[in-house]
C-alpha positions as CSV (number, residue, x, y, z in Angstrom):
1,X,-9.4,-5.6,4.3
2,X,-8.8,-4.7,7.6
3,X,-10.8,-2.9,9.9
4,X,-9.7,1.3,9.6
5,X,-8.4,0.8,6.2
6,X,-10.4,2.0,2.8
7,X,-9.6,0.5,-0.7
8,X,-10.2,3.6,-2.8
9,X,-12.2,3.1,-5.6
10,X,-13.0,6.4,-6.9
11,X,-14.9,8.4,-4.5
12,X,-14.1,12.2,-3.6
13,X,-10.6,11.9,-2.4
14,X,-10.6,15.6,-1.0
15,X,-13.2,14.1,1.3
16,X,-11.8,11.2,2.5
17,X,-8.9,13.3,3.6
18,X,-10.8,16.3,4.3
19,X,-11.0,15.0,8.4
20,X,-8.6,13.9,10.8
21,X,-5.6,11.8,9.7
22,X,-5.0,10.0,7.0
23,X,-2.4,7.9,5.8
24,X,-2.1,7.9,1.8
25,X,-1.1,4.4,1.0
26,X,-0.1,4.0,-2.7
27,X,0.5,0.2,-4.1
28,X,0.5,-1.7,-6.9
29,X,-0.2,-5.5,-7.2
30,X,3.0,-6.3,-9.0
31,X,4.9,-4.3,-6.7
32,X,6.8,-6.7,-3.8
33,X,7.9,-3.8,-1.6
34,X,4.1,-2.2,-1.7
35,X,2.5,-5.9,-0.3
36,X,5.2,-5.6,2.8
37,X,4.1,-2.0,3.1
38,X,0.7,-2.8,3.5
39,X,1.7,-5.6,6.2
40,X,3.2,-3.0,7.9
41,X,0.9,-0.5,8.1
42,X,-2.0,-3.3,8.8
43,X,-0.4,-5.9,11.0
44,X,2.2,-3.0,13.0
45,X,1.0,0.6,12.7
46,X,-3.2,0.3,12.6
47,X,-2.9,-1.4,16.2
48,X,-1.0,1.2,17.8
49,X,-3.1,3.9,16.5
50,X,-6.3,2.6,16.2
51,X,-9.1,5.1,16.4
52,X,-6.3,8.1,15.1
53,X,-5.7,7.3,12.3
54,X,-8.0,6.0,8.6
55,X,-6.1,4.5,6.0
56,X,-6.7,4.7,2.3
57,X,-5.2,2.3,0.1
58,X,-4.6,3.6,-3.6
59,X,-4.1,0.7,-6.2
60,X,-2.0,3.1,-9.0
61,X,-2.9,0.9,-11.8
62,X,-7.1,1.3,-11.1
63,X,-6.5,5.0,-10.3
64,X,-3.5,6.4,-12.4
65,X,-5.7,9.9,-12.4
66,X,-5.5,10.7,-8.5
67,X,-1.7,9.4,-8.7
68,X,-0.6,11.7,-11.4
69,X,-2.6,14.3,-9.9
70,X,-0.1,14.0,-6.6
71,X,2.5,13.5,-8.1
72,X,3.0,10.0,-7.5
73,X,6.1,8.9,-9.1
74,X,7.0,5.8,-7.9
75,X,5.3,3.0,-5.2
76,X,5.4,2.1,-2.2
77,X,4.6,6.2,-1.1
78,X,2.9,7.5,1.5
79,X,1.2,10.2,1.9
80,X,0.0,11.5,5.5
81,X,-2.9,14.0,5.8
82,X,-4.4,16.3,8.5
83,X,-7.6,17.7,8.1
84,X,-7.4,18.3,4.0
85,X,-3.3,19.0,4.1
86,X,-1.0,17.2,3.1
87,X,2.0,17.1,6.2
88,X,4.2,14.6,5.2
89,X,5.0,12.0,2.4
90,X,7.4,8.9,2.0
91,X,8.8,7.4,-0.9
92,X,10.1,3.9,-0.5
93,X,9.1,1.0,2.2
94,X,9.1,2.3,5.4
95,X,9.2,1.0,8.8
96,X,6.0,1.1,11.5
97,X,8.2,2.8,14.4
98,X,8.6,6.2,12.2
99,X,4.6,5.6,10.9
100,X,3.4,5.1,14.5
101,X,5.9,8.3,15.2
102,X,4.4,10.7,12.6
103,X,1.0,9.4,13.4
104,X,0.7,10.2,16.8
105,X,3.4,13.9,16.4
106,X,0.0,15.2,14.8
């Protein structure tokens, strides 16, 4: 995995987002639009905001708890933090301009 991006396996979620930003990434293996979602993020928006912004990749099928405790209900979403809140989310593929956008309005 890239450099700036975390493959959540289970550790204290409220503390991973509890600093800075954080962009919520939820995927699933079988899901085509989730792999060009993380090309996105990794190849497009982690190099224009490198050193902003950590990245935390949730697999939904490994960690159907934190999803339905979000409210996940559907994949590719997003989910951008700020300290511990929750500012914006994003349901479906999106494109790096309007990541890069949000990233860098907090």
């Amino acid at each position: 995995m890239a450099d700036g991006i975390i493959d959540y396996s289970g550790e204290d979620f409220d503390a991973l987002v509890a600093q800075g930003i954080t962009l919520v990434d939820f995927w699933a293996t079988w899901c085509g639009p989730c792999q060009m979602q993380g090309k996105i993020i990794e190849q497009q928006v982690l190099p224009e905001v490198a050193g902003k912004v950590k990245v935390v990749k949730v697999n939904i099928d490994e960690q159907a708890d934190l999803a339905v405790r979000l409210g996940v209900m559907s994949v590719p979403m997003l989910f951008l933090y700020k300290d511990g809140q929750q500012v914006e989310s994003y349901d479906g593929l999106q494109r790096a301009p309007a990541l890069i956008q949000a990233i860098q309005a907090l």
